[in-house]
N, C-alpha and C positions, 0 to 999 in steps of 0.2 A: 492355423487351421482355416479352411475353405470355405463359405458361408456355404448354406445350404441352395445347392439348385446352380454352385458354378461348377463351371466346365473343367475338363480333368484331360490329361491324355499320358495314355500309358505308350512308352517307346520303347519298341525292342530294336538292339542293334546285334545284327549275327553278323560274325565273322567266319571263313567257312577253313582256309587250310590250317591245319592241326586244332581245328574244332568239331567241324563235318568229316572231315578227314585225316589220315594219319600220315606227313611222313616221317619217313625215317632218314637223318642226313648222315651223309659218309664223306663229310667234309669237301665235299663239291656240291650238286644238286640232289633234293631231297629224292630218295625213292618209296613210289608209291608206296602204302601199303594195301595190296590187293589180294586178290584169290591167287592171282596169278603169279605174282611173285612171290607169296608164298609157296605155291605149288613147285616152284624154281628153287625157293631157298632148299626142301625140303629132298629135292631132288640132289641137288649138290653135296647135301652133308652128306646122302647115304651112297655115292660117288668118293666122300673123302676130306672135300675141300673145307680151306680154312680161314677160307676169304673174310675177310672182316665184315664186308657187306652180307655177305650169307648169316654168319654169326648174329649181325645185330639183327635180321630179321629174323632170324629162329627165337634171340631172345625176347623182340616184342611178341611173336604170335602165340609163342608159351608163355608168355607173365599170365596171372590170374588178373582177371578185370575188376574184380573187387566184389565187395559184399550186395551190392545192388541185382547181382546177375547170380543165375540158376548154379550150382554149388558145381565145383571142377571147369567153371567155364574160364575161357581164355580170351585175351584183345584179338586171336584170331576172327572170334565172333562180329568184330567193329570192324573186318577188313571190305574193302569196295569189293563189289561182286560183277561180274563182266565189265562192262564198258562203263559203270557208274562212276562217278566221279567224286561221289560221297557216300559214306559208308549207312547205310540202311536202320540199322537198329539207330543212329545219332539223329538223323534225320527223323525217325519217331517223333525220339526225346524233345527234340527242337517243334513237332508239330505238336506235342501232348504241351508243353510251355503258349505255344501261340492259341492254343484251345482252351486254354485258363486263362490265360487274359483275356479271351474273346467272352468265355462267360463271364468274368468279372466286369468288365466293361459293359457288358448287355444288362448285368442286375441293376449298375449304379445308372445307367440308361432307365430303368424300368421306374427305380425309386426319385431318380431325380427329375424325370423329363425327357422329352427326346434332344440329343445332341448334348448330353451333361458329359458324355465319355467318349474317348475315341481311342479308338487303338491305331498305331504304324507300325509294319516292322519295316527296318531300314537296313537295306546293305551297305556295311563296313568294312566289307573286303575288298581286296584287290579285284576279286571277280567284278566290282563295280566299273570296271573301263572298259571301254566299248570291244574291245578285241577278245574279252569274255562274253558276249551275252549270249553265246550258245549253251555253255555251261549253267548260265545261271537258268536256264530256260530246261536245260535237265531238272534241274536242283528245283525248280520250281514244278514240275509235273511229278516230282515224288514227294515235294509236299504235298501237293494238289492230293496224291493216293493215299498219304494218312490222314489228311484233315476231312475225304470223304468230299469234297467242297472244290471250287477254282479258288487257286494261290497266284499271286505272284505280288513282288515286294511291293510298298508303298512308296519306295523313294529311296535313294542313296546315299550318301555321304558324299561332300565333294571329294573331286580328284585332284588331293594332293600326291605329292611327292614325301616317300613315305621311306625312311632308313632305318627309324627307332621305334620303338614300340609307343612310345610319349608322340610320334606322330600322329599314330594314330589313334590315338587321343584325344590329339588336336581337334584332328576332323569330328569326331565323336561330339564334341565338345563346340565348336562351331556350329555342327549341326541343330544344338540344342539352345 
């Protein structure tokens, strides 16, 4: 246990595809899951087709999203909306998360002094390499619009070379 009056720091690591994002693999490259492609999938089936690719996006956009969400609702609700590149309602989730630690951080600030808490969120994606930072600069002006506030991350994780999920761990893990 911590005496009282040290310093603390809360770290968030977000990773963003099939977290912020969904997709869907068909055994080559993942396909989005968007308005758009659903709008595609949805078009094909009543056309006929039996394309696997159609199939599994009909099957995500109908699954129920579970008990958290308004009653009859579906994963279509979580799909990217125009040009976005992360899906809206996850992005919330992820700024309502970085708005709780910001006031938990602020109260043990208040009771213990200034500078006893800090918070970083750190990116752990692959979006972390320079040939993303357009993206992450979307992703950062729709956090920026739930948190009411300017976003953008504290810092990254290094750029390893990444095959296994335990890689990126690694880095997670290095970072800290």
């Amino acid at each position: 246990m911590e005496a009282a009056g040290s310093a603390f720091e809360t770290l968030i690591f977000v990773d963003i595809d099939g977290v912020l994002n969904i997709g869907i693999h068909d055994g080559a490259s993942p396909i989005m899951f968007n308005e758009q492609n659903c709008e595609l999938a949805g078009k094909y089936r009543a056309g006929g087709s039996t394309s696997i690719q159609v199939q599994k996006m009909l099957s995500v956009m109908e699954r129920p999203s579970g008990s958290n969400e308004a009653a009859g609702a579906t994963l279509r609700s979580l799909a990217c909306r125009g040009s976005e590149l992360c899906s809206d309602p996850l992005v919330a989730r992820l700024a309502a998360i970085i708005s709780a630690a910001t006031v938990a951080t602020d109260a043990a600030d208040a009771g213990a002094g200034a500078g006893a808490g800090r918070l970083r969120v750190v990116l752990a994606s692959n979006w972390r390499k320079p040939k993303y930072v357009e993206k992450v600069r979307g992703l950062e002006q729709l956090l920026s619009r739930h948190l009411n506030r300017p976003f953008t991350f504290d810092d990254t994780t290094r750029d390893g070379e990444e095959k296994v999920a335990a890689d990126r761990l690694g880095c997670i893990g290095d970072y800290v």
